[in-house]
Every structure is written in C-alpha cells, then in structure tokens.
N, C-alpha and C positions, 0 to 999 in steps of 0.2 A: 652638555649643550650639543646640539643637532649640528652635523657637519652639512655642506652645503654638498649639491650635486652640480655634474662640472655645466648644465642647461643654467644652473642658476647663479653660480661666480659669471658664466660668460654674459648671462644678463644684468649681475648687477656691475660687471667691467662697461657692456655700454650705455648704463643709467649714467655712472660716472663721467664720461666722456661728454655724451650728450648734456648734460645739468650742468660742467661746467662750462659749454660751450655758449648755452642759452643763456648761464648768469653773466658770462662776458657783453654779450648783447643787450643784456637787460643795465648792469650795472656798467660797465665802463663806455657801451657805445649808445644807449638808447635807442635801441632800434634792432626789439625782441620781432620774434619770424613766429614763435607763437602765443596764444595769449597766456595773461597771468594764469588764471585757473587750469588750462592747461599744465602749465609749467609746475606749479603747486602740485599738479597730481602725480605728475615725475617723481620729485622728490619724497611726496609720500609715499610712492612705493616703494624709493631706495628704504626710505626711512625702515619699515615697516620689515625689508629684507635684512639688516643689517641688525633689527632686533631680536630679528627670528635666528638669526647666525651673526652669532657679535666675530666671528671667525674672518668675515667679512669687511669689517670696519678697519681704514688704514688711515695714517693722520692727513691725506690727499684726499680722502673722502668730501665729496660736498657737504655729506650731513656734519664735516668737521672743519671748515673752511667757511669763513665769511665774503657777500660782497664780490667784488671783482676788482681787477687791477684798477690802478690810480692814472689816468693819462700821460704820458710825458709833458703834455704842454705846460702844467699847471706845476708848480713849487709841492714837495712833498711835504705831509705833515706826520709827526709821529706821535701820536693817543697815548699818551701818561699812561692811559686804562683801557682795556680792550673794548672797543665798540662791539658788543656782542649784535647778534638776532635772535629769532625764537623759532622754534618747534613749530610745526602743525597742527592743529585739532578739528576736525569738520563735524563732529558727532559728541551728544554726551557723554556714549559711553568711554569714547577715546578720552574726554576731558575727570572722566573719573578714573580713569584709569592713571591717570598722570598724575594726577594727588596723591591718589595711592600710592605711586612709585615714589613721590615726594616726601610721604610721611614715613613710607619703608628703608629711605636712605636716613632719615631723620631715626628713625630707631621705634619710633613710638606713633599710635594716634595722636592727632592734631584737630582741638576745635576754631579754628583761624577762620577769618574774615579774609574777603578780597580787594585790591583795588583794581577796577576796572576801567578802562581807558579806550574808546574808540579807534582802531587803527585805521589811521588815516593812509590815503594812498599815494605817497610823496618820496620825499628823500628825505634820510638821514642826514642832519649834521650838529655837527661839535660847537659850542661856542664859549671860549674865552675872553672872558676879562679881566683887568688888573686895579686895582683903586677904584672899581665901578667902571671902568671904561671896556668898549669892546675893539680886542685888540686882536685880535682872529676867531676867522669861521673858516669850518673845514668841512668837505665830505666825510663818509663812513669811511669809502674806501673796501680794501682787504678787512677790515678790522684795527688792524695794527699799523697802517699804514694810509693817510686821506689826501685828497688835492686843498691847496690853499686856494678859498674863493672868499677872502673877505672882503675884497671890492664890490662883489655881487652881491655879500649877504648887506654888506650898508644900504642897499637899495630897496629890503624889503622892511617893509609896513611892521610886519609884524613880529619882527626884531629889534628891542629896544638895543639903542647905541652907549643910553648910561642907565646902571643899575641906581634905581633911588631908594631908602626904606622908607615904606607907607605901614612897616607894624612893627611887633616888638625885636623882632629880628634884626642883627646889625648886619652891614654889607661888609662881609670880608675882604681882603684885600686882593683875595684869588678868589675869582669864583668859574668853575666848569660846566657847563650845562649842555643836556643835549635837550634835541626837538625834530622837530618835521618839517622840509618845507615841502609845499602844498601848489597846488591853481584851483580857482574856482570854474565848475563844471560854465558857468557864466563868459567868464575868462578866456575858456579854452576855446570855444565856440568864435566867441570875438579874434581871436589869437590864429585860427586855422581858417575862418575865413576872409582875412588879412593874406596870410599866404597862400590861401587860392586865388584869389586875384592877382598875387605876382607870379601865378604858377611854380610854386618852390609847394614841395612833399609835405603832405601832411600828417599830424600827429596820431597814433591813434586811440591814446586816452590818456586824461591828466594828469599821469604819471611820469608819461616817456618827455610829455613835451613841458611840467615841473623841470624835469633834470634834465634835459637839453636847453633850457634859456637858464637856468642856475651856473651849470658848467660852460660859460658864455667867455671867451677869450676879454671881449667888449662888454664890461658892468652895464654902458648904455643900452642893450638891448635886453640884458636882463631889468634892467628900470622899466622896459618899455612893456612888459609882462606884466605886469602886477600878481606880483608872488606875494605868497602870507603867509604864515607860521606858526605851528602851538610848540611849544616846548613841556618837555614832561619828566626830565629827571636831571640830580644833580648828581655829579661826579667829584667835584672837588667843593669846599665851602661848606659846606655838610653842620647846619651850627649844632651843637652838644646836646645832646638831651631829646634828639627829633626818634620816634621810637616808631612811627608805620611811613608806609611810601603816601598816605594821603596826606598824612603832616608836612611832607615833604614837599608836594605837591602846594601846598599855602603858603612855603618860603616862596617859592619862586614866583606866586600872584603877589606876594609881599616886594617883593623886590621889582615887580615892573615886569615882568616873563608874563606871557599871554598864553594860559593857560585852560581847556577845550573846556566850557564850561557844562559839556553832556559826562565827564569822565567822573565815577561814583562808586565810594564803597559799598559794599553786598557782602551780606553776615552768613553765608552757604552758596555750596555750588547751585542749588538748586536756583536762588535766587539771580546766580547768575547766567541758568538756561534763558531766564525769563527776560534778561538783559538784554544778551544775545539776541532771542527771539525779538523783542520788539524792535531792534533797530536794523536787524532784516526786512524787516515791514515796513520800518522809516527811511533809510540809505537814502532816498532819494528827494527826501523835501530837507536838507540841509544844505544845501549848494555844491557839497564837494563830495570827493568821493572816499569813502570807507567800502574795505573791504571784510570787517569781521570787528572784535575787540581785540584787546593784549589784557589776558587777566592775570593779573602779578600777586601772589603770596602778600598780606598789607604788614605781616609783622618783618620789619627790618632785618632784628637779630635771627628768626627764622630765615626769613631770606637768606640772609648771607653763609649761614651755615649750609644751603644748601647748594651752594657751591656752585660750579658747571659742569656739564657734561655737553661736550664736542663743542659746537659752538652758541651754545644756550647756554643762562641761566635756568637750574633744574624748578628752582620755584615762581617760572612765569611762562607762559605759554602763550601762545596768537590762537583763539577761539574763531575761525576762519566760518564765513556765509556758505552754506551752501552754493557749490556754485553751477554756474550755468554751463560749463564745457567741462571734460576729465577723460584723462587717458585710460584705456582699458583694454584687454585681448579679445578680437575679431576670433569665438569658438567654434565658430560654425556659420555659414547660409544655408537656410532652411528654406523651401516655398509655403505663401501658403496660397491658396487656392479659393478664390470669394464665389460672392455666391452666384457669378455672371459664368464664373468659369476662370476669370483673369487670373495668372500666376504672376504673382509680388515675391520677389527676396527679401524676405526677415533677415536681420543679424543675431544671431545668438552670441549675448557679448560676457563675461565673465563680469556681475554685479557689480555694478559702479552706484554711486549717491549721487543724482544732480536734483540741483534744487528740494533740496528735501525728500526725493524719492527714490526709490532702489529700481534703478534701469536695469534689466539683462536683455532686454532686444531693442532692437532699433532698427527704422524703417530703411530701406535701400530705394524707394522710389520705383524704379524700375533697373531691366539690364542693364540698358544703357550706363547706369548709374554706377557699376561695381566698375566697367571699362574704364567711364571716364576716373573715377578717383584710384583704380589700379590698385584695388585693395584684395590681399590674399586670405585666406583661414591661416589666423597664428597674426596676422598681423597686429601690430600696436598703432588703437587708433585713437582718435579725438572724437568723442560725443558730445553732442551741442541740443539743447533743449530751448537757448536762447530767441527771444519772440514765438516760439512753437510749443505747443504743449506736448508734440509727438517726437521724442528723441531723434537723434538724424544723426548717422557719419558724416563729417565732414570732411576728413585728410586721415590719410595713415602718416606714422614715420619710419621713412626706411633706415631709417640708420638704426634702429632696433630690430631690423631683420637678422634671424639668423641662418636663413638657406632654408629652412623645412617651412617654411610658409606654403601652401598649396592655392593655385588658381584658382578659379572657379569656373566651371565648366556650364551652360546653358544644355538645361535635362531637354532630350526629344520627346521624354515620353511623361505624362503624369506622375506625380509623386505618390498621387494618391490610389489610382487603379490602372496605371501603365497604358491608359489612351494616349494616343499622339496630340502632341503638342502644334497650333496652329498659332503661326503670326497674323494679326489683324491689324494692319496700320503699324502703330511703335506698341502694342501692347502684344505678351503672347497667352494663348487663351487654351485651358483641355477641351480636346476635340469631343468628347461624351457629356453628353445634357444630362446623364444622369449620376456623374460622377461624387462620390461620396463626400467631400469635402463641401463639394458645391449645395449639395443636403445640406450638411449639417447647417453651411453660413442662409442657405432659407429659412429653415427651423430657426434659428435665433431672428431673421426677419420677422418673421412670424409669430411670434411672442411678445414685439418689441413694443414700448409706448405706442409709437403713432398707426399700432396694428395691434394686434386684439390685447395687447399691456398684460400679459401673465404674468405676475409678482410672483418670485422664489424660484422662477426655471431658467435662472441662468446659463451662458454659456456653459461652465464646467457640466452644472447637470444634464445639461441637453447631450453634451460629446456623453456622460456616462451611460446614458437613457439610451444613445445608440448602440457605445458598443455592449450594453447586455443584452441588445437587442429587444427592445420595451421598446421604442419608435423608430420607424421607417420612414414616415413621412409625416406633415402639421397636421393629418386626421387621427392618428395613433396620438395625440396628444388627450384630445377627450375622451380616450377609449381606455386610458391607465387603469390601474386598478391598484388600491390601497395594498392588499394583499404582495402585491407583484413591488411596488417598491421597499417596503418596510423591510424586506429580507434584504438589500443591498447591503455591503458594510457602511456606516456611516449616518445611515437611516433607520429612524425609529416610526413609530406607529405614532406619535402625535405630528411628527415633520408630514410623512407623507400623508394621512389625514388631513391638515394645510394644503397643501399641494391640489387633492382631489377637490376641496370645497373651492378651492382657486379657480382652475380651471371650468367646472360645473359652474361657478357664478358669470365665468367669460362667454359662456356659449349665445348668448344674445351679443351683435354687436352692427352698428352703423353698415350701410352699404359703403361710404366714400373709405371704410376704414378696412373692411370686408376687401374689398377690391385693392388695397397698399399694402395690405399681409400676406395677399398671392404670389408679389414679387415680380410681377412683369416687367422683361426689361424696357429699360427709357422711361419705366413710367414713377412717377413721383407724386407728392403728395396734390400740386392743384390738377396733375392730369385727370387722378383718378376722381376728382369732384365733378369734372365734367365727363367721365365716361359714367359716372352716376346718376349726371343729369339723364345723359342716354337713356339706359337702363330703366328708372323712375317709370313705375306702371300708374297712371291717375286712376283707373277704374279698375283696381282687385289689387291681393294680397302682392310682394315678393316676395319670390320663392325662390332658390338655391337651383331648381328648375327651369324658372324662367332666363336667370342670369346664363346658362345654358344655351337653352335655345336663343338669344336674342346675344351672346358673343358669337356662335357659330354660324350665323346670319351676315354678321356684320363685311364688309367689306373697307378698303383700303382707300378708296373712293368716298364710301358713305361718312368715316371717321375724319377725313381729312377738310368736311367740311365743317367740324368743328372746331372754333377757333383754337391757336395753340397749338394743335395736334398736326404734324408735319407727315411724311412719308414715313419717314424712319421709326418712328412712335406708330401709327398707324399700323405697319407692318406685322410690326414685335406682336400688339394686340392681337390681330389677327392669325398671326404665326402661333400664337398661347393658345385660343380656343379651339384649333385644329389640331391638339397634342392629345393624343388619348391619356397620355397618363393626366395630365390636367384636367379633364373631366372626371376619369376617376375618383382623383383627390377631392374635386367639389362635391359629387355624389357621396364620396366617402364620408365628408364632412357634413353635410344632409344627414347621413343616417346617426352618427354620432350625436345630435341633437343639436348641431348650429345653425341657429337662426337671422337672419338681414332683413332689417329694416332701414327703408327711407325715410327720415324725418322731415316734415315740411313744418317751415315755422308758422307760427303761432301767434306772433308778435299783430298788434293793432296795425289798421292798413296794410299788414302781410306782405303781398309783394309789391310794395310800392319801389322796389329798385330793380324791377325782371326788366331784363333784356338789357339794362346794363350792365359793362364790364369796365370793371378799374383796374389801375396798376398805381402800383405805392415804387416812391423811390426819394431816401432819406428820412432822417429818424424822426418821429413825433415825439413829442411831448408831454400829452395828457394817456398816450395811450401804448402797447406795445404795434408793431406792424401787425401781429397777429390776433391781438384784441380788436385791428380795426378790418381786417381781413373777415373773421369773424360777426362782426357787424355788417358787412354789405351781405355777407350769404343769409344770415339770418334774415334781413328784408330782401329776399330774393335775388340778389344782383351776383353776379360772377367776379370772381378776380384771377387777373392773369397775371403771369410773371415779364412778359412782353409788351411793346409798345406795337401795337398796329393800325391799322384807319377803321379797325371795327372798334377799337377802347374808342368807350365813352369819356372816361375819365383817367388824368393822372394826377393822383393826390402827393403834394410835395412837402415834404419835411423838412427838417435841417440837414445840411451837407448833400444836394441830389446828385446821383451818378448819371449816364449818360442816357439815361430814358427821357429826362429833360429834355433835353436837346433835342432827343428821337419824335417828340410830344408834339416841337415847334414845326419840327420840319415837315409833323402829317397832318399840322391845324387843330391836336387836339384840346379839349376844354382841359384847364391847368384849372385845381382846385390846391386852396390852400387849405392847414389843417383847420382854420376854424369857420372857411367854406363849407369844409368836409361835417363840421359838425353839424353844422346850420341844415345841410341837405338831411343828412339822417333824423333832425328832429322836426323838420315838418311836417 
C-alpha cells in the first residue's frame, strides 16, 4: 500500500477536524454554516484519501464515527444495536465499484437483487415497543448512544402509538424499529414564515428545522410542527423465516409502520441507475425532500455476512443526487480575454461533478470578485451551479489553508500579447484592438447561429486553424483549402471536405445578419436590422462596396436619428467604418466570394406595418417573442427593444415588466395578444 506524503496526512488531519466540527453543527446543534452537499463533498474526499492510504484511517476518523453528541438536556438512550449510517456514491461508476468490493469481501460473484428506498431528508430515530405499545423514541445520536424524545415522537402523525396485525405476521412482544422523521417542503414554508413575523432566525431547509422542533424541550411546540414519518427497518422482532429486506419492509405495513410507498426492489445495478435517475427528475413534485436513494443488498443472509466496515454496513450504500454545490481546489486564475478586449478571471478548479457535469473552471465575475470572497490559488473552495447554469465560487474554507496558498495579483499587462491593461469603469479591458485573444473570440462571433451559422468550426477548431496559422482573420475562413486542412493531426480528407462545402454554401448571407457577424461594439441583434434598414439600396444591387461607402459616410449625428441608436452605439458604428483594418476585412471578404443581400418581404399587402415600431414585453402564448418579432418585420414594421413616444405599439403578454408602465406614462397604444393578432391579419 501507498504511504501517504506529509501535504497529505496534513490534509487529511484538517478534513478530520473540520467534518467533525460541521457534523457537531449539523447533528447536535442544527445550525450547519455550510450546506449539505457541501459538507458531503468533505467527507468524500476524506473518504476517497483514506482508501487510497488505509495508513490514514484511525477509529476517531469521521469515516469511522457516526452522528454527533447527544445534548445534555435530554435523558440518554443506549441502542441494543448500533444505529449505523452509509457511505457515499454520487456516480455509477463509484456505485459499481462498491458491489464489487461487496462481492470481493464475500469471496465470489453475486447475482442479487436490490432494495431500494428514497432517502429522505430528516432525522433518524429509534422506536420501541413492548406488547404493541410505544414505549420510547430516541434520536441516532453517536450511534451508540441517542436523546430520549418520546414525548415528541407521541405528537407525530406518522408514528403509530400501538402496533396492530392487519396480516399473517404476529405482533411480538418486543418490537425495534427505526425510521425518519421528516417536514413537508409545505410545512416548512408555513413554519419559517410564522417565525418571520415574530422576528426569531430562520430555518434553512427541512432538515435543520425537522430536528430543531423534534429535539423541542416543549412536545407542545413540536405538535405545533406537523412532523411525519416513514419508518424502514427492523432491529428487534424480526419474525423467522423473513429472507430479503423487502419482506421485511411488508412486516412493518403489516404491523401499522408507514411505510414510503415510492421504495422498490430492482433485479441489477443497472436498473437501479434508472431508479436514481428518475427521481432526480422527480425530487421535487412529492412535497418533501430527498436527497438521493439508500440501495441496500435485498438478500438478508447476504447482508449480514457482509458485515461493517467503519461506520457502514458493507452491503448498502446512500446513491446520492448529483448535487448542486462541492468542494474542490482553486488550481489556478487564468484571464480570458473576450472579444471587446474585457479581461474576466476563469478558475481553473481540479474536476469536480455538480449536477451531472464535470466542472474544471468556473467563472470569477470580475476583480472585484476574487477581493471580496479573499480566495487564493490552493485554496479549497465551494462551487455552486445552484439556479445558474454557469458554475460560480461562492466561499473558500480557510481552515483548509495550509500557508502556501498564493494571492492573486491584477496582470498590468495582457496575457495574451503584453499590451497594457486599461481600467474602464469597474471593468479592465487590453489596450491593443488587435490583440489575439480578442481575434480569436470575433472568429467564433463570426461563425456563430445569429451570424453567418458555420456548422463543424467550433471553438477548439477555430484556436487550432490559428495557431497553424490557416486564419488570421473571418475572410481567411472562405479562403481554406482542403489540401491545407486534411494534413493536420486529427483531420482526414472527408472531415475537411465537410468543412470546405460548409463554408462555400455560407457565402451568400442576409445583410441584418452580415452586419452581427462583424462584431461591432454595442451593437446587437435589433441594432443591426435598423443600421440595415439604413443601408437598403431601393434602386440597384448591394454590394460589399456599397456597405463601404455609405458606413464611411455616416455620421454620429445622422445615426442618432434613428430610433434606438443613442450616442454610445452611434459612435462605436462610426468609430468601425473609420478602422482600416475593417475595411480590409470587408473587401477581403468581397473577394473571397461573400455575398449580402437585403430581403424585402413578399408577403400580401407587403408593408402594411412600415413606419411602425412595436416593443413586446411578457410571454405569449400562441407564439414565441420571436416568431412575433418576426411577424411585424416581415409586414414591414420595426421592433424595438425600448419604450419611447415614437413606439407605436406595446404588445403585452403574460407577466409584463416595466415597459408597461413606461407605455402608460408616454400614452402609448397597449395591444393585447389577441389585438396583436387581429392587426397582422387584416
């Protein structure tokens, strides 16, 4: 076995430290500082260190300790049988891998079934009874040791007080049972804004505040909670002959135990990915919360052979959600450089899993952002994907510091070609317009859907197409040559063949779309329809020429008097067709064979909507905004993204933002959607 290096005993001494610190908080105070998935991602790393070096594992270990201390206030209980926990699994492959290690301890392959059980997001407890009666309820606890709360547990619903047989099963005269108590996501919401009104702290998920009104000095106040319960295994009563944990599971519906009617044998792992997966999909139309399943070994006498190992049973694991936050190491800040010029801090973070995907960077926002959260390279931090699609640092932890953490310094000079770095406002920007980075991110503009849509020239191909130096700028795009790509590694003569007919088919393309693929700053997709209207020659061709001569013309003055178009937009336009290299590029791309055409529609009555201009605010329902966006240009009419006293119109959907209002205040005509229809079909 691999001896550990003294970087990595010193970090798995403050996983240790830290994990029991947080289970203290979680388990005996209720009132954890960071979240569950978080927390989970701690301990899987110990997990995962202590596997790789079993030299590391002491019986103080959290991976070998259950639970947290038991409070003083409350009577102590002592567990005939160890209240165990489980293991981690976030991944298949982790969860195949734990069978295997199950059947390896067993000696032999295993064709076993599972039983699988939703894990709910609650608290553990114990329940005794004697003749059918319930004569204590207890927390987990340590494992080995819980609080007496059976005044509390009498108050819940979902805790029968006497055992009755409704089947063939007789009611022992012991019986032990454990379960979950729970709150309904319904509950908890009622329960936290009850104590915002009295100003007293709120909960912050149906966990902490389950076992803060459970562990209640006053049973009245836990009554006053409506707490509920499933219960899912027995420890003592056990009647003869029960041979899987699903049978087991029917003594205790037999007996009166309320038991999660989602919980289901599955005959392979495979069938229980699919498990898994669908109630990550569902978690949240059942009212409470689960955070994963608990898939348990269903043969008994397998089971039990498989003993424990630290504080687990070896044949049942917690098959845990993907989740939405995870701790991981801060590798690096990286710039990258867009295509305005703006310099952003990337993280470069050592692969983490959130929500199903494999993070290694995540965004910093801006400077300001590394200041305020005080995050160094080496540090150990929490990434959050939670409401956002785009990962995000949220908090580091220092108490995983170990001294060689390094600052992070604010570069003066480009990353990319050592121009000086200029502050603009809170953003800082490379001083050189012609800075390579800033290339590249126009070249992928420039190919993109809502500009001239190249299929197959991705990102990656575009950075390789520069540096073999094959393109310099978006007119070297149509100028490639089959030849010149198919010799790259990785490229064959039928890929780049694709590639050549790709592009050769794109060289005809829209002027409003012609003019969003050049990348002007401030300008955006309705700008460029109306610097097209501009443009629009009624008597002779457009030419690549003309778009030329008639931006080099233009003035800051003459554009500002079209609507929309302010000084700042205005400028930029102006400021672009005065760039030599951007005439270049256009003539470049003239001689390479792209061609711009203006469409005028076609449609019956034609421009029966010119000279008006709408603005949409709030969703329709027969249509997208943009199918109806589409519809006014097609009958010649304009749409702005603003409310001003030249809109004609504002067409209002469901839920309107504050254009409404902006609508009232300038006397504009308010159409609804099926006004809106009524006009277009006249």
């Amino acid at each position: 076995m691999p001896e550990p290096t003294r970087a990595i005993r010193d970090r798995a001494k403050r996983l240790h430290g830290l994990i029991h610190y947080h289970r203290a908080l979680y388990h005996t105070f209720d009132a954890p500082e960071i979240s569950d998935a978080a927390f989970d991602s701690l301990k899987n790393e110990l997990e995962e260190l202590e596997y790789k070096y079993p030299s590391l594992v002491s019986p103080s270990s959290p991976t070998q300790t259950i639970g947290g201390e038991p409070l003083k206030e409350f009577v102590k209980v002592q567990h005939t049988t160890l209240m165990l926990s489980f293991y981690d699994a976030f991944s298949e492959k982790e969860m195949t891998e734990w069978f295997t290690r199950f059947e390896n301890y067993l000696g032999k392959p295993t064709s076993m079934d599972f039983y699988c059980e939703l894990k709910i997001d609650g608290l553990a407890i114990e329940l005794v009874y004697e003749n059918g009666v319930l004569v204590q309820g207890s927390t987990r606890g340590d494992g080995r040791t819980g609080e007496d709360i059976t005044q509390n547990i009498g108050t819940i619903a979902g805790i029968p007080h006497r055992l009755e047989q409704f089947g063939k099963w007789q009611v022992p005269q012991r019986v032990v049972a454990r379960g979950e108590v729970f709150m309904s996501t319904k509950e908890f919401e009622r329960v936290n804004k009850e104590l915002n009104r009295c100003g007293e702290k709120l909960y912050a998920n149906t966990r902490n505040l389950a076992a803060g009104s459970l562990r209640q000095l006053d049973p009245k106040i836990t009554a006053l909670r409506n707490l509920d319960s499933f219960q899912y295994d027995l420890v003592e009563g056990v009647p003869l002959g029960i041979p899987t944990h699903e049978q087991k599971h029917k003594v205790l519906a037999s007996w009166g135990f309320r038991v999660n009617e989602h919980n289901k044998r599955l005959a392979s792992l495979e069938e229980v990915f699919r498990f898994r997966d669908f109630w990550a999909k569902k978690r949240e139309t059942i009212g409470y919360g689960i955070d994963g399943i608990v898939v348990i070994v269903n043969n008994m006498a397998a089971f039990e052979s498989g003993g424990v190992v630290g504080k687990a049973p070896r044949g049942a694991i917690a098959y845990k959600f993907s989740p939405k936050e995870a701790t991981t190491i801060l590798e690096d800040i990286i710039i990258q450089v867009g295509r305005t010029g703006v310099l952003t801090p990337v993280a470069v973070l050592r692969p983490v899993v959130l929500m199903g995907t494999t993070i290694s960077r995540a965004t910093l926002h801006n400077f300001g952002q590394i200041a305020k959260l005080d995050i160094r390279v080496g540090d150990t931090v929490v990434v959050s994907r939670a409401g956002d699609v785009i990962p995000q640092i949220t908090q580091f932890i220092p108490e995983l510091r170990s001294g060689k953490e390094k600052k992070y310094i604010l570069p003066l000079l480009c990353p990319i070609d050592g121009s000086s770095v200029v502050k603009e406002g809170l953003v800082y920007r490379c001083s050189n317009k012609n800075c390579a980075a800033q290339r590249r991110r126009q070249l992928r503009h420039f190919v993109s859907r809502q500009a001239f849509n190249i299929e197959g020239l991705g990102h990656k191909i575009i950075d390789r197409f520069v540096e073999e130096g094959l393109i310099k700028d978006a007119g070297d795009i149509f100028l490639l040559r089959k030849e010149d790509i198919s010799t790259l590694d990785r490229f064959g003569i039928k890929s780049a063949d694709n590639l050549i007919k790709e592009t050769a088919s794109k060289k005809e393309i829209s002027l409003s779309r012609f003019l969003y693929a050049l990348g002007i700053l401030h300008i955006g997709e309705e700008t460029v329809r109306l610097l097209a209207n501009k443009l629009a020659i009624k008597n002779g061709p457009l030419t690549i020429e003309h778009i030329i001569q008639q931006g080099q013309s233009w003035t800051t003055e003459e554009l500002q008097e079209i609507p929309d178009i302010g000084p700042k937009v205005s400028e930029s336009v102006v400021d672009w067709f005065h760039e030599q290299k951007n005439i270049a590029l256009l003539r470049k791309l003239k001689k390479a064979g792209v061609t711009v055409i203006y469409r005028v529609s076609s449609a019956a009555g034609n421009a029966k909507l010119s000279g008006k201009t709408f603005v949409f605010t709030g969703e329709l329902k027969t249509m997208t905004r943009e199918e109806a966006k589409q519809k006014v240009r097609a009958w010649g009419g304009e749409v702005s993204e603003n409310v001003s006293k030249k809109t004609s119109y504002v067409v209002i959907g469901e839920d309107p933002g504050s254009k409404l209002q902006k609508a009232r205040e300038l006397n504009v005509a308010l159409l609804n959607e099926q006004k809106f229809l009524n006009l277009l079909s006249k």
